[in-house]
C-alpha positions in Angstrom: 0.0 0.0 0.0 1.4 3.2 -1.0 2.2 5.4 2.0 2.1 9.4 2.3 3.4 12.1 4.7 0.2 15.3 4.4 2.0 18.3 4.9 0.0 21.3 6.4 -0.6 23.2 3.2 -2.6 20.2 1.6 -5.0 20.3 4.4 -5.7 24.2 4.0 -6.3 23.2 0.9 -8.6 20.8 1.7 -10.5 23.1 4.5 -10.5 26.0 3.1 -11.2 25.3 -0.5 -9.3 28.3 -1.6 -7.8 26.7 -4.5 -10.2 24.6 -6.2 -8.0 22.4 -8.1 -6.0 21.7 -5.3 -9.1 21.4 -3.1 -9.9 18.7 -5.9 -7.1 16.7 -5.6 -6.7 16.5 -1.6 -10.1 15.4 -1.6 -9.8 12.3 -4.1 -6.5 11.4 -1.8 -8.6 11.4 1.7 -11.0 9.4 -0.2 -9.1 7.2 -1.5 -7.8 6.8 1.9 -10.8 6.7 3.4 -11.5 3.5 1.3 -8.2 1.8 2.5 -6.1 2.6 -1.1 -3.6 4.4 0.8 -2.2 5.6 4.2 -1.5 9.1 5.2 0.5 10.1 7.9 -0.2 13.2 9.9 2.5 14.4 12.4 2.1 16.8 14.9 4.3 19.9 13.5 1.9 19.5 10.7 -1.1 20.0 13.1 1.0 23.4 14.4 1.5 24.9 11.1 -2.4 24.1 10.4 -3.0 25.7 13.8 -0.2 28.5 13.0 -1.3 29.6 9.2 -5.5 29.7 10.3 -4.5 31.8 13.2 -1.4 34.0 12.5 -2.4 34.3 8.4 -6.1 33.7 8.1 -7.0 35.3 11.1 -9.6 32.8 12.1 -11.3 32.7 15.6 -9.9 30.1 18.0 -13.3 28.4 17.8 -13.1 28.0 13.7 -9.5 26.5 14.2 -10.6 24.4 16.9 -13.3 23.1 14.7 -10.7 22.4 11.7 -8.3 20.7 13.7 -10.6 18.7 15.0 -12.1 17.6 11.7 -8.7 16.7 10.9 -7.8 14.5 14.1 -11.4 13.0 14.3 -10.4 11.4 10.7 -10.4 7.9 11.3 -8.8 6.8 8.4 -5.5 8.8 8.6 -2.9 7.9 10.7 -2.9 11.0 13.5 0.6 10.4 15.4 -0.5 11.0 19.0 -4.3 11.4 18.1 -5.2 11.0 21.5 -3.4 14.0 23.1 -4.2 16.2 20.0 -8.2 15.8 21.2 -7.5 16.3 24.8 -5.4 19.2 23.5 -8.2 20.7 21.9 -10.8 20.2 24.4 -8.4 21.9 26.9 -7.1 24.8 24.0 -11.3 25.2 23.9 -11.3 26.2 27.9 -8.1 27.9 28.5 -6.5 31.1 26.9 -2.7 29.0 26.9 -1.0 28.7 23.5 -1.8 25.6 21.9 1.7 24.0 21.7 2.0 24.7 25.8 -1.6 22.9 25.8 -0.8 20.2 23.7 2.5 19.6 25.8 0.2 19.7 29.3 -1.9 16.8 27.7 1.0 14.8 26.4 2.4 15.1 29.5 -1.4 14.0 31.3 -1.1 11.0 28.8 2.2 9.7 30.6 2.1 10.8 33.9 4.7 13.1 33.6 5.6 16.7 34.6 6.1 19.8 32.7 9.6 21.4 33.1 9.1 24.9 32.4 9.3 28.2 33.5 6.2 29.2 31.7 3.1 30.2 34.9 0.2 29.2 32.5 1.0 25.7 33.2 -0.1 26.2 36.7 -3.3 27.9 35.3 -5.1 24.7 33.3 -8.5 24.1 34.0 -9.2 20.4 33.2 
């Protein structure tokens, strides 16, 4: 089965259907995915430039990016490298005013029982 890495601009693409041809061709690839033809990798610095571009460049609310991401992670037929923490990320990102890599971190770090190491207060500021 032929295997592919998605970068972030191929889901904009997809979400935003800015560029129709391209909007075209990502969709025939998730589908075909979808139907088990393929695999696509998705890993997490792709999920922050998704996250980075709809914030810093499209200048979407935090509720529209939420919804993105999560239409993205919630795909069960791609291959989300650490899905799991990516959704309690977002339900966290949804409830706190902490930058979503620090949130992301916290729940990675909830996943394994670990600790943060940072100097960074808004750790101590999470509301689960």
């Amino acid at each position: 089965m032929k295997k592919y890495i998605a970068d972030a601009n191929f889901f904009l693409r997809f979400l935003l259907n800015d560029v129709t041809s391209q909007t075209k061709i990502a969709r025939e690839y998730l589908v075909d995915a979808k139907k088990g033809k393929l695999k696509i990798q998705v890993f997490p610095i792709t999920i922050f430039e998704i996250h980075f571009a709809l914030t810093k460049y499209y200048k979407l609310k935090k509720e529209e990016v939420i919804m993105f991401i999560k239409s993205i992670v919630t795909m069960s037929y791609l291959d989300i490298i650490d899905r799991q923490s990516f959704l309690s990320a977002l339900s966290l990102y949804r409830k706190n005013n902490i930058d979503f890599v620090d949130i992301y971190l916290f729940s990675v770090a909830q996943d394994n029982n670990a600790d943060i190491l940072s100097f960074d207060k808004d750790f101590q500021k999470v509301k689960i």
